[in-house]
BAFI-3210 file (N, C-alpha, C; in Angstrom, 3 decimals, decimal comma, padded with zeros to 6 digits):
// residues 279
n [1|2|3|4|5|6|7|8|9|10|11|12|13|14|15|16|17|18|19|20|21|22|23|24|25|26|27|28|29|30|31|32|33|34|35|36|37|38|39|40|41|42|43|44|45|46|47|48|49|50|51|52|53|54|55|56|57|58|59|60|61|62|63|64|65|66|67|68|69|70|71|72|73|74|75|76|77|78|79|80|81|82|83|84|85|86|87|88|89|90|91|92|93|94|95|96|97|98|99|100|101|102|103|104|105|106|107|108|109|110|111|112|113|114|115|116|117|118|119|120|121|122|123|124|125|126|127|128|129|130|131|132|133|134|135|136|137|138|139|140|141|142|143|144|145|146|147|148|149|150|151|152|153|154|155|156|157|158|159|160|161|162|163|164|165|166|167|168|169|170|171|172|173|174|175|176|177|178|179|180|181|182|183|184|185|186|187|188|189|190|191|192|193|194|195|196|197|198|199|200|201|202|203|204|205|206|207|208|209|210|211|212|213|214|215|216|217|218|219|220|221|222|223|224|225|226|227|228|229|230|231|232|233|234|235|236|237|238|239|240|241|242|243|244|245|246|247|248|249|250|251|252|253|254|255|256|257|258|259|260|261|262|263|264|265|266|267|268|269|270|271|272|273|274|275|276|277|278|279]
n.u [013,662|012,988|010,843|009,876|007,045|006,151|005,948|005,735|005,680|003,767|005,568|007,439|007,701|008,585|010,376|011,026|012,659|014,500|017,202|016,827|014,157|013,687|011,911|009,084|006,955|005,559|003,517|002,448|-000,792|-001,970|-004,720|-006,374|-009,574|-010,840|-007,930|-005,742|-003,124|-000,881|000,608|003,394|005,051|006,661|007,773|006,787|003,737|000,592|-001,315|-004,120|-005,430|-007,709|-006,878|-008,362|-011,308|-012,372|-011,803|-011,792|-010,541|-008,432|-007,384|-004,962|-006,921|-009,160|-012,134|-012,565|-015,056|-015,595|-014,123|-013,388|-014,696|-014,606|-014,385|-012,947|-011,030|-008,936|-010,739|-013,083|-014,795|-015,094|-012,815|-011,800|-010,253|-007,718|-006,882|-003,569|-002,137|001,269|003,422|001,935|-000,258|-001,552|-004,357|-005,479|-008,427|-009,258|-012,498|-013,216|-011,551|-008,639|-006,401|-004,282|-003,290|-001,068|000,301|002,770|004,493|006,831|007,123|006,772|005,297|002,683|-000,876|-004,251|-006,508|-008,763|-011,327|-011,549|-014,225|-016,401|-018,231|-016,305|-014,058|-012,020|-012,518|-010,594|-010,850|-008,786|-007,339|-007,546|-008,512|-007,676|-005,370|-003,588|-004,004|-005,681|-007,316|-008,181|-008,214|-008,764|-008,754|-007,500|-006,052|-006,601|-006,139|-007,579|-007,637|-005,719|-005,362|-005,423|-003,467|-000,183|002,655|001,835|000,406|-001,958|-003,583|-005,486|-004,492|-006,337|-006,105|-008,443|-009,980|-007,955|-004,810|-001,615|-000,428|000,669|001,665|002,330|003,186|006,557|008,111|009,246|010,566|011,845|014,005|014,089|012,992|011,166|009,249|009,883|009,522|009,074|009,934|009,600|009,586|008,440|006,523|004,850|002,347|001,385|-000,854|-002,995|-005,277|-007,011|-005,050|-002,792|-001,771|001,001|003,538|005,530|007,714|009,409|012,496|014,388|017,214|018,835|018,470|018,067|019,572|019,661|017,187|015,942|014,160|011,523|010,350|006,878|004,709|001,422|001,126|003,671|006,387|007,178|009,850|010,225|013,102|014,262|014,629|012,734|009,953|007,249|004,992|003,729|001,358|000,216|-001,289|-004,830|-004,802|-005,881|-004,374|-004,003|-002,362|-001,749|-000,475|001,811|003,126|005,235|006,315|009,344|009,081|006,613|003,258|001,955|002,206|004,835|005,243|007,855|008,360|009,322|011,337|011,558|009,209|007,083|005,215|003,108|000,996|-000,747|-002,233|-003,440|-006,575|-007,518|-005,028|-004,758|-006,203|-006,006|-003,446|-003,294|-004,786|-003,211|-001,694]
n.v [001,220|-000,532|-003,409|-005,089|-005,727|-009,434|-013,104|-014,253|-016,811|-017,074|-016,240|-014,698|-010,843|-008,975|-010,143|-010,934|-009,726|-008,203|-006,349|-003,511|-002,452|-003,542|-003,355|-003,879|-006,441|-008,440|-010,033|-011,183|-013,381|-015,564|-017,599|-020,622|-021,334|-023,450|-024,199|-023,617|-021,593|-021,634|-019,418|-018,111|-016,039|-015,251|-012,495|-010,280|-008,636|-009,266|-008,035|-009,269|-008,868|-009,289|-008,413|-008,985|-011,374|-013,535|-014,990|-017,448|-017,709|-019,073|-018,406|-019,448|-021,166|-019,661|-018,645|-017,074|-015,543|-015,599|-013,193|-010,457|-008,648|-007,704|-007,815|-008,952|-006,516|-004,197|-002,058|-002,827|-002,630|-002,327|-002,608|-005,397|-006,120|-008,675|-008,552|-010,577|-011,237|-011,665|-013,850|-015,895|-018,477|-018,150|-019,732|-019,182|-020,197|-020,261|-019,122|-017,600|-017,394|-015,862|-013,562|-011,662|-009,720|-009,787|-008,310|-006,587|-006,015|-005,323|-006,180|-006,878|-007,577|-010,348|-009,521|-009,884|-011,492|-009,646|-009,001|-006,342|-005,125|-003,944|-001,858|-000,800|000,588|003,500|006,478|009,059|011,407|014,263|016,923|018,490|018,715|020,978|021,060|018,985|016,856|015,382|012,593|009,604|007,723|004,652|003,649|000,558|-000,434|001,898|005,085|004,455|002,040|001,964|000,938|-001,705|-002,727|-003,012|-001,387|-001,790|-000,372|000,024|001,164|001,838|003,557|005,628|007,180|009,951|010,832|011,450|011,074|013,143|013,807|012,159|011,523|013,661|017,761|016,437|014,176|012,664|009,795|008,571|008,622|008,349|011,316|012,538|014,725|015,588|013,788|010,128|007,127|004,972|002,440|002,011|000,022|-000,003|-001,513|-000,974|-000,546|000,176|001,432|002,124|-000,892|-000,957|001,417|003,820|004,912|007,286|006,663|008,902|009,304|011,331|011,262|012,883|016,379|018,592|017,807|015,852|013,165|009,260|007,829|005,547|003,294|002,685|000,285|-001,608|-003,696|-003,191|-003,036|-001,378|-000,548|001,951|003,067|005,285|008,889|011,562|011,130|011,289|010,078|009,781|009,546|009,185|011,475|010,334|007,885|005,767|005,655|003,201|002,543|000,070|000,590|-000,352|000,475|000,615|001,042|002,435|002,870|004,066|003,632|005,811|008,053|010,112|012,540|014,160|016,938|018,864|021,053|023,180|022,747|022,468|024,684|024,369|022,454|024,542|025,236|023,056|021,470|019,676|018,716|018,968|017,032|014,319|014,113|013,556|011,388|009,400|009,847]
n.w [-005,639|-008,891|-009,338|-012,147|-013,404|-012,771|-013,251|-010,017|-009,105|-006,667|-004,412|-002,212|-003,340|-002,078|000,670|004,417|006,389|004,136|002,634|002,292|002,455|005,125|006,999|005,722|004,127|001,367|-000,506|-003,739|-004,330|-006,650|-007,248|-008,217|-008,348|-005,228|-004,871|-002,290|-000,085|002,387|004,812|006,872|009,082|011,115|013,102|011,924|010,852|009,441|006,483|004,587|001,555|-000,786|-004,215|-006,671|-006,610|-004,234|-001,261|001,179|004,586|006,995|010,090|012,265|013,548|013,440|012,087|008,831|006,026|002,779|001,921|000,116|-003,082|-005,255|-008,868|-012,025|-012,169|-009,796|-009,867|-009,546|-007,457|-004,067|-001,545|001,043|003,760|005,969|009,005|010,246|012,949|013,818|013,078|012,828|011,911|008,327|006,174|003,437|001,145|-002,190|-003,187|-005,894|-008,530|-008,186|-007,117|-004,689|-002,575|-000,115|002,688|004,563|007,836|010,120|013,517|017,024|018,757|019,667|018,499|018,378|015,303|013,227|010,808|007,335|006,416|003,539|004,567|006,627|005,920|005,679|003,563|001,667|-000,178|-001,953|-003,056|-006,696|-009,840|-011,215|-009,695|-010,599|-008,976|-007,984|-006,497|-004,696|-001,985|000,237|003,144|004,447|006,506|008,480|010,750|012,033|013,241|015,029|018,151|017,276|015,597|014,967|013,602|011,244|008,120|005,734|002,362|-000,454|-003,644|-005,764|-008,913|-009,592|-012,423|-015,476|-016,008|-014,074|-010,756|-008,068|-004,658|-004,044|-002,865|-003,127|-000,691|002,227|004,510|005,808|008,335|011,230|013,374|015,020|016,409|013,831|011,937|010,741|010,441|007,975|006,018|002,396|000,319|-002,949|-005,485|-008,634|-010,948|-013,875|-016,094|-019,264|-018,990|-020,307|-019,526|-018,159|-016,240|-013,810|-011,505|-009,104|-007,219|-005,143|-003,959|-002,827|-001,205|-003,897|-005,618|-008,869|-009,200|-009,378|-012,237|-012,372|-015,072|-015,128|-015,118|-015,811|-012,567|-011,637|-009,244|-006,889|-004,149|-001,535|000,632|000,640|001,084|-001,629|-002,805|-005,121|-007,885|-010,697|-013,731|-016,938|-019,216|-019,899|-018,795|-015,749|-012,445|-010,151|-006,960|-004,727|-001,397|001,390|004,260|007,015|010,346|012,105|014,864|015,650|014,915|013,109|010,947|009,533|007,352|006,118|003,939|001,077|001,453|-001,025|-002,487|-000,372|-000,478|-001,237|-000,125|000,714|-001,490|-002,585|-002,685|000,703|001,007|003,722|005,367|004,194|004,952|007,825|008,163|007,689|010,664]
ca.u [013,990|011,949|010,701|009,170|005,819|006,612|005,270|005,848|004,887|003,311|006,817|007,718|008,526|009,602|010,546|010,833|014,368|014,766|017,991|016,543|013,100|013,117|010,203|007,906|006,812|004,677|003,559|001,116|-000,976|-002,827|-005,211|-007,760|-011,300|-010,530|-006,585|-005,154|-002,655|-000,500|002,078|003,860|005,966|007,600|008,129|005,739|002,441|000,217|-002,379|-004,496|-006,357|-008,016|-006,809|-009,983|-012,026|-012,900|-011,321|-011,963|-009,215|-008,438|-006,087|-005,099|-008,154|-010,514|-012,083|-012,801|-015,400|-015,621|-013,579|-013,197|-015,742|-013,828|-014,328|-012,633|-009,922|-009,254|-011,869|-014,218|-015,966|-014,844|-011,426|-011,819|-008,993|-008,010|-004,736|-002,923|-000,600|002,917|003,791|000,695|-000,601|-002,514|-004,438|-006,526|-008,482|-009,787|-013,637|-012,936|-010,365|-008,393|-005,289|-004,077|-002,550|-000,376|000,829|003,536|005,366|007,866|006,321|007,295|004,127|000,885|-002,175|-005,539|-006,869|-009,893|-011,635|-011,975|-015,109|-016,942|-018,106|-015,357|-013,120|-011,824|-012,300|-010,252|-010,681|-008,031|-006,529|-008,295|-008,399|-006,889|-003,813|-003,406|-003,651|-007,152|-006,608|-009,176|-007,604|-009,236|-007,688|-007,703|-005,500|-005,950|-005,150|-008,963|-007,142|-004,689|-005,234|-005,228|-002,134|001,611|003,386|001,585|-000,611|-002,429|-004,188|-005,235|-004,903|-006,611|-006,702|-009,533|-009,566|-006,859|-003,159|-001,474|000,387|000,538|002,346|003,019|004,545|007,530|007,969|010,036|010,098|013,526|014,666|013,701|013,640|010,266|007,962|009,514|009,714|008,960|010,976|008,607|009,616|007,368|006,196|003,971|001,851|000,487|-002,339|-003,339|-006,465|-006,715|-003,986|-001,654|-001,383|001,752|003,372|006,878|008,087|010,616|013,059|015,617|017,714|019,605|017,829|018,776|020,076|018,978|017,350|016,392|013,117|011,586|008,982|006,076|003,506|000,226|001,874|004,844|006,445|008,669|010,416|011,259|013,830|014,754|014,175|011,546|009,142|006,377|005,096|002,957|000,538|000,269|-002,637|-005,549|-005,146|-006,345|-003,769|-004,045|-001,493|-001,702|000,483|001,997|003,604|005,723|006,955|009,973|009,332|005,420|002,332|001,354|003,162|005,158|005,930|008,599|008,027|010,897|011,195|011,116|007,957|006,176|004,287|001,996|000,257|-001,793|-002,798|-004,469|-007,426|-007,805|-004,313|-004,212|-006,699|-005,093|-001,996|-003,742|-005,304|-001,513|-001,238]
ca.v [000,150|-001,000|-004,960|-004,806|-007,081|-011,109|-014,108|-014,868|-017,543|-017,197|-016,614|-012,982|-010,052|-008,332|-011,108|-010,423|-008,861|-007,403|-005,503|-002,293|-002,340|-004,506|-002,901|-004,515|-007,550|-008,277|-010,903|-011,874|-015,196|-016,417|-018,984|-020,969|-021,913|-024,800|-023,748|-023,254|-021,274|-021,647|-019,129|-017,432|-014,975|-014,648|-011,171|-009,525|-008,487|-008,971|-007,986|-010,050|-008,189|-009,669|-007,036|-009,569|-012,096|-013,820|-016,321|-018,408|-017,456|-019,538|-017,657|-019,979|-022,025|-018,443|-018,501|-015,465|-015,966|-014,386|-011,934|-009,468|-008,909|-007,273|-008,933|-008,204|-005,646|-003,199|-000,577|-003,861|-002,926|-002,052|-003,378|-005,757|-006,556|-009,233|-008,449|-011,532|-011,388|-011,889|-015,047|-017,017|-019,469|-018,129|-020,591|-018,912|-020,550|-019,214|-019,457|-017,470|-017,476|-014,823|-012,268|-011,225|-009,134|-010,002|-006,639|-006,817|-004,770|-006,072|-006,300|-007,928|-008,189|-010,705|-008,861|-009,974|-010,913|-009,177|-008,596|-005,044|-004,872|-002,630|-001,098|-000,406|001,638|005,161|006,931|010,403|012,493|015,197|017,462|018,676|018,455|022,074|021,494|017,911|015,964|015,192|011,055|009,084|006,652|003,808|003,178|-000,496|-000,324|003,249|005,180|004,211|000,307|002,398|000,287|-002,655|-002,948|-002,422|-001,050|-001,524|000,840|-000,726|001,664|001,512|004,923|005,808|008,933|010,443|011,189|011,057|011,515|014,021|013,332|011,583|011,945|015,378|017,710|015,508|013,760|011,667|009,459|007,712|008,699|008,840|012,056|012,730|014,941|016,136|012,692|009,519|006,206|003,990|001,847|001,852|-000,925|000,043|-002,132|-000,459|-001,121|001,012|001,339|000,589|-001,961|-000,570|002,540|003,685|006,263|006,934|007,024|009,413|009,612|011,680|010,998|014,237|017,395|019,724|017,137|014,630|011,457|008,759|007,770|004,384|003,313|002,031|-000,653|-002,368|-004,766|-002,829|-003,192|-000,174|-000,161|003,037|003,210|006,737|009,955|012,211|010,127|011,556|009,751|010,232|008,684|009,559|011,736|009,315|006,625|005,730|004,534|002,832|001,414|-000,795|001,124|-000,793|001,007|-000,232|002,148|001,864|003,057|003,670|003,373|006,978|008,131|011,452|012,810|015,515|017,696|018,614|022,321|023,790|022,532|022,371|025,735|023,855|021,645|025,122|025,092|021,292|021,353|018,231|017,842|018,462|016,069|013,529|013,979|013,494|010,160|008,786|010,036]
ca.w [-006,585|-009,006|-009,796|-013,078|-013,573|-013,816|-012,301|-009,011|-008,608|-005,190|-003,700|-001,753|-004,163|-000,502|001,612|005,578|006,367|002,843|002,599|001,163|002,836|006,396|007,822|005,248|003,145|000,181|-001,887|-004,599|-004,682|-007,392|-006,531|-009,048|-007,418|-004,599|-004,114|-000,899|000,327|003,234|005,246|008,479|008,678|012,308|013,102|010,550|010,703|007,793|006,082|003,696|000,724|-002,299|-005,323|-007,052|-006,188|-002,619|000,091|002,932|005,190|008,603|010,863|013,680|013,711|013,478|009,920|008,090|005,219|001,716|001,942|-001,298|-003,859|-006,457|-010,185|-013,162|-011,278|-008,605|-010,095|-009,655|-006,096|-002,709|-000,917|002,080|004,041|007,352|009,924|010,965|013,736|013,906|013,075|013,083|010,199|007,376|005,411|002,535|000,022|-002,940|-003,780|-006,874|-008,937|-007,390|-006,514|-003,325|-002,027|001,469|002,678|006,281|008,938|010,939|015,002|018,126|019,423|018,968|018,921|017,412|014,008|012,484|009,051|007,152|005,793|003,171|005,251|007,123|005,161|005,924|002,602|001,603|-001,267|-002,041|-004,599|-007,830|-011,419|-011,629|-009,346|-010,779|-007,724|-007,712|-005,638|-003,700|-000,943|000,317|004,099|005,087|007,904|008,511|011,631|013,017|014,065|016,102|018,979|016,900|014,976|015,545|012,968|009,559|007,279|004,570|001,714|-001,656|-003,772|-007,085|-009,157|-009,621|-013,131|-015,772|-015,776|-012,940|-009,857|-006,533|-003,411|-004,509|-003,047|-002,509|000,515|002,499|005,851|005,979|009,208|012,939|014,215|015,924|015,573|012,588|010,492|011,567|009,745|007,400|004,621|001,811|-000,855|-003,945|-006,788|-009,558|-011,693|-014,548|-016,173|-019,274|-018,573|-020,748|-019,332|-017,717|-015,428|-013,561|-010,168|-008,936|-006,017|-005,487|-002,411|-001,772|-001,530|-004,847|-006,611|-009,274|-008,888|-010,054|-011,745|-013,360|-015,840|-014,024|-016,054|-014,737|-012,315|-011,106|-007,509|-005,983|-002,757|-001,336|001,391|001,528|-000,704|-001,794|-004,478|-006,083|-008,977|-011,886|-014,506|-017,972|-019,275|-020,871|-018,270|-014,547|-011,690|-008,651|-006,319|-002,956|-000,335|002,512|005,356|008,365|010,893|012,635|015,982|015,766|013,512|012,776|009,692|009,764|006,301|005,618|003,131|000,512|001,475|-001,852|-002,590|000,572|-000,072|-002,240|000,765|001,305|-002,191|-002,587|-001,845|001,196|001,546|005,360|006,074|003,727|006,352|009,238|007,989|008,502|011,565]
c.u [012,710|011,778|009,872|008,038|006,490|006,035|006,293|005,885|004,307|004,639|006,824|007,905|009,138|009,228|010,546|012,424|014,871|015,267|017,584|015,301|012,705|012,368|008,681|008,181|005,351|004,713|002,595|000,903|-001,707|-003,397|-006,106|-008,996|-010,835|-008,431|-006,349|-003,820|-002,231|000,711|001,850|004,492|006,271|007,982|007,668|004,444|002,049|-000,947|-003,236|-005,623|-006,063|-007,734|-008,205|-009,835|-012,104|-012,316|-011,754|-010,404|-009,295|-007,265|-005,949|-006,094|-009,727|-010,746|-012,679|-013,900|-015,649|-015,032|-012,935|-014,121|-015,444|-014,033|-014,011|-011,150|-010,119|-009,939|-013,141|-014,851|-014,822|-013,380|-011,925|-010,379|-008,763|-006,204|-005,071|-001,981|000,374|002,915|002,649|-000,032|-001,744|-002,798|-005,595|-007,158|-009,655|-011,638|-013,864|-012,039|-009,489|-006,880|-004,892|-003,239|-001,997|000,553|001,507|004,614|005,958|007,332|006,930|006,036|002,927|000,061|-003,109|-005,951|-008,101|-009,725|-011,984|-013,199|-015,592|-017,231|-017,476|-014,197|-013,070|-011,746|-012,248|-010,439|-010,112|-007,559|-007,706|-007,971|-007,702|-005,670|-003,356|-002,565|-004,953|-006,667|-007,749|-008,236|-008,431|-008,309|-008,252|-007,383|-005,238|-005,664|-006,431|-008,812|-006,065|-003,949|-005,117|-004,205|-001,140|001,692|002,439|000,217|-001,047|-003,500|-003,798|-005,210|-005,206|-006,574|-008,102|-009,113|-008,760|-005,625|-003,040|-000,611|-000,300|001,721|002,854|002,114|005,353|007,751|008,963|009,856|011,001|013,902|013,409|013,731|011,802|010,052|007,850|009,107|009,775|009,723|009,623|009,140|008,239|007,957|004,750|003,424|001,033|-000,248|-002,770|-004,631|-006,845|-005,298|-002,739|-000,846|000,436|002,116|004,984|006,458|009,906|010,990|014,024|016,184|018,491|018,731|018,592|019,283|019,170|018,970|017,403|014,836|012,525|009,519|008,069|004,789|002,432|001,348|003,278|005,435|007,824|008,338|010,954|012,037|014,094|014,079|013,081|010,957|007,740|006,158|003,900|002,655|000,454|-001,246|-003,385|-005,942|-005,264|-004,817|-004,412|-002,313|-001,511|-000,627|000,409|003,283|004,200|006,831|008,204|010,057|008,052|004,934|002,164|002,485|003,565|005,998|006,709|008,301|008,986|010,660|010,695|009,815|006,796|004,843|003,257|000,992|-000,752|-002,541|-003,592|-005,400|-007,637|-006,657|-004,255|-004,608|-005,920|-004,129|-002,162|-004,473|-004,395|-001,062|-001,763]
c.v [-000,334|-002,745|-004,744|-005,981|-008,781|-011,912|-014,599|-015,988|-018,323|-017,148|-014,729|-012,349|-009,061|-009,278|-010,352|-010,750|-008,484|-006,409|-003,990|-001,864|-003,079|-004,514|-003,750|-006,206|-007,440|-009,507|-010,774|-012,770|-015,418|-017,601|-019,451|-021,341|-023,111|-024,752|-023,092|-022,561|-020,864|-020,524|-018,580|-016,751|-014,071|-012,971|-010,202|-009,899|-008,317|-008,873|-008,655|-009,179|-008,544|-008,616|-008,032|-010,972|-012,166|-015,150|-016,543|-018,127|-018,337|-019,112|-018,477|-020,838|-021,050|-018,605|-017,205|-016,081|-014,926|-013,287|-011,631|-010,055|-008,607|-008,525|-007,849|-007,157|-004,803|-002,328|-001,184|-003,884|-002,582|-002,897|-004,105|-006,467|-007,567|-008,913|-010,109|-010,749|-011,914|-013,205|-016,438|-017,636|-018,854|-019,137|-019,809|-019,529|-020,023|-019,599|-019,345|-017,769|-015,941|-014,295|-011,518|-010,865|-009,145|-008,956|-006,938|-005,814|-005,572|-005,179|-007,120|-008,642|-009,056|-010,160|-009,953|-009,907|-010,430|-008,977|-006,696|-005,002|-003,637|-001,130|000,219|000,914|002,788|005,723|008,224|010,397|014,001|015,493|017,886|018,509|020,124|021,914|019,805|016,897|015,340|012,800|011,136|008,124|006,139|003,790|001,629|-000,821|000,602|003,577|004,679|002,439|000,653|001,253|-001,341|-003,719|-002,092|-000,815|-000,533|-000,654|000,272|000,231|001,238|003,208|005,104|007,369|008,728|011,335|010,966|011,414|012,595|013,009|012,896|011,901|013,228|016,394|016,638|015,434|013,038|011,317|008,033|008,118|009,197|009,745|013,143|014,480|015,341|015,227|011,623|008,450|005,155|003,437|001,741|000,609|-000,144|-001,026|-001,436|-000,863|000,008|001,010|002,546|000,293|-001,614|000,404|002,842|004,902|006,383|007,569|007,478|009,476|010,193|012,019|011,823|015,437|018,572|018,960|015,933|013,299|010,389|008,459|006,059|004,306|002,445|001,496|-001,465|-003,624|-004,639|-002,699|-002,086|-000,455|000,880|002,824|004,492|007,721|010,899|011,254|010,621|010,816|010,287|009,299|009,639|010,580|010,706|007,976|006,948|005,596|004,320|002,300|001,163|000,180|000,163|000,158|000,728|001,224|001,292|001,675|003,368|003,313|004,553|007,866|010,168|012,227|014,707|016,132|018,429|020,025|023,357|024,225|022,102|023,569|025,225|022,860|023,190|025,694|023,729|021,237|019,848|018,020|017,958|017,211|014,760|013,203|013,352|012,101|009,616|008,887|009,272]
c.w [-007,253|-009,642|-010,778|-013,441|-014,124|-012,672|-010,967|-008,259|-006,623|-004,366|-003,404|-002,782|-002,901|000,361|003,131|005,502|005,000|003,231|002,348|001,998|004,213|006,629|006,919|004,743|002,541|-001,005|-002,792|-004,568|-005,275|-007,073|-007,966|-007,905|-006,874|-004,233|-003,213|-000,617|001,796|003,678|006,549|008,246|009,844|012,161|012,440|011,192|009,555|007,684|005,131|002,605|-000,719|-003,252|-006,331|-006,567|-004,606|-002,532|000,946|003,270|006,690|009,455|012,559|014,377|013,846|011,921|009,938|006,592|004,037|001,811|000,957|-001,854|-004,826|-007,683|-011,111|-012,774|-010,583|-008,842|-010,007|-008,391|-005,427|-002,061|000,034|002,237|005,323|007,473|010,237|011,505|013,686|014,371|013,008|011,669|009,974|006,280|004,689|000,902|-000,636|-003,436|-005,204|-007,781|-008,700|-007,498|-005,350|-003,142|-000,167|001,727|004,390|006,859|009,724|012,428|015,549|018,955|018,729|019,296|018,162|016,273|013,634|011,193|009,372|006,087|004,536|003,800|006,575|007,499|005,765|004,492|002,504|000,226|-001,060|-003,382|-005,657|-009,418|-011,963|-010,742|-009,672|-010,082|-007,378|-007,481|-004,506|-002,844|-000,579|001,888|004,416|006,512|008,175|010,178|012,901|013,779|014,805|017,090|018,591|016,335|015,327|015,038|011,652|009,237|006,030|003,855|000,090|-002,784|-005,315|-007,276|-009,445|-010,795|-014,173|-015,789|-014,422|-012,096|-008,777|-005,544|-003,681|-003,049|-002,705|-001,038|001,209|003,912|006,118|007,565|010,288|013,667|014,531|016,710|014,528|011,230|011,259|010,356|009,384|005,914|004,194|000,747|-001,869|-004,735|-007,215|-010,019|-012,950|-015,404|-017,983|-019,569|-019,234|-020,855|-018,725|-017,343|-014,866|-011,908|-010,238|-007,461|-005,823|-003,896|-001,722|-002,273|-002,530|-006,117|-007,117|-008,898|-009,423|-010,799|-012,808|-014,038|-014,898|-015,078|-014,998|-014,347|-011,236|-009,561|-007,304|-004,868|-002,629|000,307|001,793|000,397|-000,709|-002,932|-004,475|-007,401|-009,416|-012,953|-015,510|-018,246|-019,944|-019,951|-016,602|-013,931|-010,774|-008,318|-004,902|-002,466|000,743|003,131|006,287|008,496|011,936|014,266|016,558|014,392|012,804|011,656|009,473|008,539|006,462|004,482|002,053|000,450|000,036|-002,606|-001,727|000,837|-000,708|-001,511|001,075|-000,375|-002,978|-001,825|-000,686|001,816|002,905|006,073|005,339|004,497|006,822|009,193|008,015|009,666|012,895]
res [x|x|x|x|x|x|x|x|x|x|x|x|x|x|x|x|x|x|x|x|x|x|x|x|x|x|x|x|x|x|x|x|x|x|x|x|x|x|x|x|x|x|x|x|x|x|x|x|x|x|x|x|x|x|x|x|x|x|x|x|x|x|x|x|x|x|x|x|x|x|x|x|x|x|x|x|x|x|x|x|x|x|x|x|x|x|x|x|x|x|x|x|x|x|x|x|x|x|x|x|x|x|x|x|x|x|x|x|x|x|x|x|x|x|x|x|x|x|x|x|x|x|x|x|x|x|x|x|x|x|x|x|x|x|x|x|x|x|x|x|x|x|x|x|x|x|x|x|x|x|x|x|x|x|x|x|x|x|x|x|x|x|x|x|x|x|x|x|x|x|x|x|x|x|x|x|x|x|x|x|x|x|x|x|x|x|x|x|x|x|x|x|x|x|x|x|x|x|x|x|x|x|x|x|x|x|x|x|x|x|x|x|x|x|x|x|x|x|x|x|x|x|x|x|x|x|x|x|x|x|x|x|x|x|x|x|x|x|x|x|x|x|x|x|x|x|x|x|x|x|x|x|x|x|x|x|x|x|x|x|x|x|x|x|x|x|x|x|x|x|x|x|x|x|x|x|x|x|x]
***
C-alpha cells in the first residue's frame, strides 16, 4: 500500500497494530530548534534516526546527546541511530531544526537502549552499473546488534548512481516457514534526489500473475505485507529509502526469491553478501 507524501503532523503514518503491517511502526517528527517530543509505544521496539539534523534524546532518564549530523538531506552526512525498548518513554528534543525518523517492531521483551554512531554502521555495496543494481546500504540496526535487539532491522539504502533497480531479483518474506522464508513486515520512505525525482514500486502477490505497482515521489511511505516488490527509480535521478523490518518469529531476515528470476543472484556482483547482512 502506498501513503502518498502529506503532513503528518507528528502523528503515526504506521501506527502499532496496523491492520496490513502489525509487525512494524513508523512515524515522522518535525521539530524546530527548542521543541520537544514525547512518546511510548507498549509492545514495539523503536528506533530513533534523524533523516536531518540533531537531538537530545532522554530514554527513561538515560540521555543520548546530538545525535544525527545530517544537514540539508539524507545525502547530507552519515546516519546515526538510538534503540528504545519496548514501551519505555522517549523524550527527544531538537537542537536543530530537524526530521526523524522513528522506525518499530513489535517485541515482548525489554532489553537495553543504546546509540548508533558514525562510526558504527555496517556498510554494503552491491550490484553494478552494468546489471543495474549498483545500491549502497547503510545498516543501523544491522545483524552486528543481534544480541541486542528483538525483532527490528533498521537500514538506509541508496543507489549508487542513476536510475535502475532495487530489491531485485524479486523477493518476498510473508510467511513463516523456516529456513526457507522467514515472516517480516516491511515499511519504506523514499527520498529522491533532486527532489523531484520519482520511481515505482511493484508487488505482485501471486507468483505468474500481475501485480500491482505505485508512483513513488520524494516523501513516499509503502507498506508491504506480502508479495514479491522490487522497485525502481527513474534514469537522471538518485533514490534512497529508510527500511524498517520486524520479524515475526526472529530477527534475521530470510528472503525468498521469486523462482523465475532467482538465477540472477549469481550474476550481481555482492549480492550474496548483501543477503547475509539480513541474516
Amino acid at each position: 500500500m502506498h501513503f502518498p507524501p502529506h503532513d503528518n503532523a507528528n502523528a503515526p503514518i504506521v501506527d502499532v497494530e496496523d491492520s496490513r503491517v502489525p509487525l512494524n511502526y513508523f512515524n515522522i517528527v518535525k521539530l524546530k530548534p527548542g521543541q520537544a517530543f514525547e512518546y511510548q509505544t507498549p509492545g514495539y521496539e523503536t528506533c530513533i534516526v534523524p533523516a536531518t539534523g540533531t537531538v537530545h534524546v532522554d530514554v527513561e532518564g538515560e540521555r543520548f546527546e546530538n545525535l544525527g549530523n545530517r544537514t540539508g538531506d539524507v545525502w547530507g552526512g552519515e546516519p546515526e541511530g538510538l534503540y528504545v525498548p519496548v514501551g519505555a518513554k522517549a523524550v527527544m528534543e531538537a537542537v536543530t531544526e530537524t526530521e526523524v525518523f522513528v522506525a518499530g517492531a513489535k517485541y515482548d521483551k525489554v532489553l537495553t537502549p543504546f546509540d548508533v554512531r558514525e562510526a558504527d554502521l555496517d556498510l554494503v555495496q552491491y550490484g553494478s552499473d552494468d546489471t543495474k543494481t549498483h545500491r549502497k546500504i547503510k545498516h543501523i540496526l544491522g545483524t552486528k546488534y543481534n544480541d541486542r535487539v528483538g525483532r527490528l532491522l533498521v537500514s538506509e539504502l541508496f543507489t549508487v548512481g542513476q536510475g535502475g533497480w532495487s530489491g531485485f531479483p524479486p523477493h518476498k518474506h510473508d510467511t513463516d516457514r523456516l529456513p526457507d522464508e522467514s515472516r517480516h513486515d516491511e515499511t519504506y520512505n523514499f527520498r529522491f534526489k533532486p527532489d523531484n525525482g520519482f520511481g515505482l514500486q511493484l508487488e505482485q502477490r501471486e507468483d505468474g500473475k500481475t501485480g500491482d505497482a505505485w508512483h513513488l515521489t520524494d516523501g513516499s511511505t509503502i507498506v508491504l505485507d506480502k508479495g514479491f516488490h522490487p522497485c525502481v527509480v527513474a534514469p537522471g535521478y538518485e533514490m534512497y529509502y529508510f527500511t524498517i523490518l520486524g520479524g515475526l518469529s526472529q530477527r534475521p531476515l530470510v528472503q525468498y526469491f521469486q523462482p523465475d528470476h532467482a538465477w540472477q543472484i549469481e550474476t550481481i556482483p555482492g549480492i550474496k553478501d548483501m543477503i547475509a547482512k539480513f541474516k
